[in-house]
N, C-alpha and C positions, 0 to 999 in steps of 0.2 A: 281421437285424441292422440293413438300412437304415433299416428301418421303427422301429423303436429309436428310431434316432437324428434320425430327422427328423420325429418325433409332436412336437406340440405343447405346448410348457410348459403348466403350468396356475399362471396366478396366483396368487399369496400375498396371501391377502387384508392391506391396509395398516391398521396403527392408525392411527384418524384423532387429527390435532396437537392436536383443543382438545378432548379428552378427559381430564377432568379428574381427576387418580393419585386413587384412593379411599383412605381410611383402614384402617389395619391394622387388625386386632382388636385385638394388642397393644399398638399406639398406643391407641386405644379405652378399653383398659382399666386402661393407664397413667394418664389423663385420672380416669376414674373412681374411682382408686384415691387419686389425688392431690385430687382434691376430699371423697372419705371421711378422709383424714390431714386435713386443714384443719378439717373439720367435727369431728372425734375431739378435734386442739386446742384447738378453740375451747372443747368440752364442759370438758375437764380445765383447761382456765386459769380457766374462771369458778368451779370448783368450788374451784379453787386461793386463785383472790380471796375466794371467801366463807368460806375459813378463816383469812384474813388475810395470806396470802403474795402481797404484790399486786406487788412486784418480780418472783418466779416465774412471776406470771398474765401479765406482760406480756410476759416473755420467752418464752413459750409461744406469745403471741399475734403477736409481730412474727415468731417461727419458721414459723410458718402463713403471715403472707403474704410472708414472705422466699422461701420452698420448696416451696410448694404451688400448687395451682392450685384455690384456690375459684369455689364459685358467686359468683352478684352474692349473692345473699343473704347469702353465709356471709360475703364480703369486706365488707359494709357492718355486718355486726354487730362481724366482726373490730375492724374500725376504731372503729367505738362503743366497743369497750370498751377499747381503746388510750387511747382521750381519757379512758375515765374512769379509768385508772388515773394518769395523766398530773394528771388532776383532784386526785385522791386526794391524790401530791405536792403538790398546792401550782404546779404549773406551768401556769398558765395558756396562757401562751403554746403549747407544744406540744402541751397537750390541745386545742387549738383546732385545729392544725394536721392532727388526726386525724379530728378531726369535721367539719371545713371537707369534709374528703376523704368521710367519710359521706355528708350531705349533699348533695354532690356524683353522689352513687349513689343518691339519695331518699329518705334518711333524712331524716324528721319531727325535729329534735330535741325539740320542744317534746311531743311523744306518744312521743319516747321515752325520755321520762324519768320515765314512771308506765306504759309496756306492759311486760305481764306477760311473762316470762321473757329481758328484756336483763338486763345485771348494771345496780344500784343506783350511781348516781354520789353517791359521797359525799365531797361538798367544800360548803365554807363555804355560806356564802348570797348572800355578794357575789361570790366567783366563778359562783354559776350564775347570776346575776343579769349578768351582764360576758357569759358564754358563751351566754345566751340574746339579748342584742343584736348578738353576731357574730354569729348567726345568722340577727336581724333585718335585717341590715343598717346597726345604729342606731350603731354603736362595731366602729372599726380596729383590729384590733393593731397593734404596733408596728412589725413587720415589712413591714406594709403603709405605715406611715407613713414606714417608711426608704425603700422602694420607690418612693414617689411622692416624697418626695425627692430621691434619686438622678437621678429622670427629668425632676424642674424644676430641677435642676443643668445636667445635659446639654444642658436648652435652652436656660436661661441663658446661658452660652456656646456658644451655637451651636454646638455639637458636634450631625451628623446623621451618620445611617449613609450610610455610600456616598461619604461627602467625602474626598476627598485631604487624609489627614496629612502637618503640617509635618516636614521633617527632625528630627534629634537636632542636628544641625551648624547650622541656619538658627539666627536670633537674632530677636527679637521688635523691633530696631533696623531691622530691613529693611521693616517697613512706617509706620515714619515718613517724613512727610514734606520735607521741610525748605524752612522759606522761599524766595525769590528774593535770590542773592547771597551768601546765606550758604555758607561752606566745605565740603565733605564729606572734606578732610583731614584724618588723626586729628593730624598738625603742625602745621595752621593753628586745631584746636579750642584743643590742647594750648598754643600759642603766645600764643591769645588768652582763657586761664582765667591763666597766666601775668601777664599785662598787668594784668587784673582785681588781681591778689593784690597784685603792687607797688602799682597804685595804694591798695589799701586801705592796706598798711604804711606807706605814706609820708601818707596821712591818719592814721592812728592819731600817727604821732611828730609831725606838727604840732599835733594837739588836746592831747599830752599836753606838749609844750612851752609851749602854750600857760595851762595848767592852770598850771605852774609859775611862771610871771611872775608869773600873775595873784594865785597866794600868796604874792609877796615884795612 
């Protein structure tokens, strides 16, 4: 029984801390499952659009990257064909705003608008002609024009991040100046706007006394 109890523990081998948790299968195949749903999307909205249901195809399409987890590939087509639906309406602006996001994932627009199997972007000639200079670089939307805007406002009045805001209670009175000798009583402004005004009245009734004589 001694012997029991005075034998030697045997270490418990430790996990080491920067051993990094491995992914489930189920996770795994969550992942995979969820990028086969995006890709299935994508299939059934262009099929959607090419029977003319292009409201349906988009809603299909923004369902994909709302809840899904695409590849890059599948997300930058996605996105293609968000702008062209977008296109489609008549919306320039937000079709832009989808392709900006393409491109931004290395979408060619200019090759991908005759590669075989994206969907057809069909909108006027001067919209793709606008949407190929966003692209270029060569013409802002307006969105961007607001933006830059907004931010030569900001400097304009020296408005920087980081600056101590004035109170709600301060008044834009507290950084004038005011001469040497002059009052900073609101009695003695008020006393001498006062003075001002008799003297006017009392010039006005002599010029108009004057007026009168001068007519008899």
């Amino acid at each position: 029984m001694e012997q029991t109890l005075n034998a030697p523990r045997q270490a418990t081998p430790r996990r080491s801390l920067r051993q990094r948790p491995t992914r489930s299968p189920r996770t795994v195949l969550s992942v995979r499952a969820s990028a086969d749903d995006a890709a299935r999307l994508l299939a059934e909205g262009k099929a959607v659009y090419a029977s003319g249901e292009r409201m349906a195809a988009l809603k299909l399409f923004e369902r994909a990257l709302a809840t899904t987890a695409p590849s890059l590939e599948t997300r930058r087509e996605l996105l293609y064909s968000s702008g062209c639906c977008h296109a489609a309406f008549g919306d320039i602006e937000a079709a832009w705003q989808f392709l900006r996001d393409a491109t931004d994932l290395g979408l060619d627009f200019n090759a991908a608008e005759g590669q075989p199997g994206l969907m057809r972007m069909e909108a006027s000639a001067q919209m793709r002609i606008q949407l190929r200079k966003y692209a270029a670089g060569q013409l802002k939307s307006s969105g961007t024009y607001a933006k830059e805007a907004f931010a030569r406002s900001r400097g304009s009045t020296g408005v920087t991040l980081g600056a101590p805001r004035r109170s709600a209670a301060s008044s834009p009175l507290e950084d004038l100046e005011l001469a040497p000798g002059t009052g900073e009583g609101f009695g003695e402004i008020a006393g001498r706007v006062l003075a001002l005004l008799g003297v006017g009245v009392v010039a006005a009734v002599l010029l108009f006394r004057a007026g009168l004589s001068s007519l008899r």
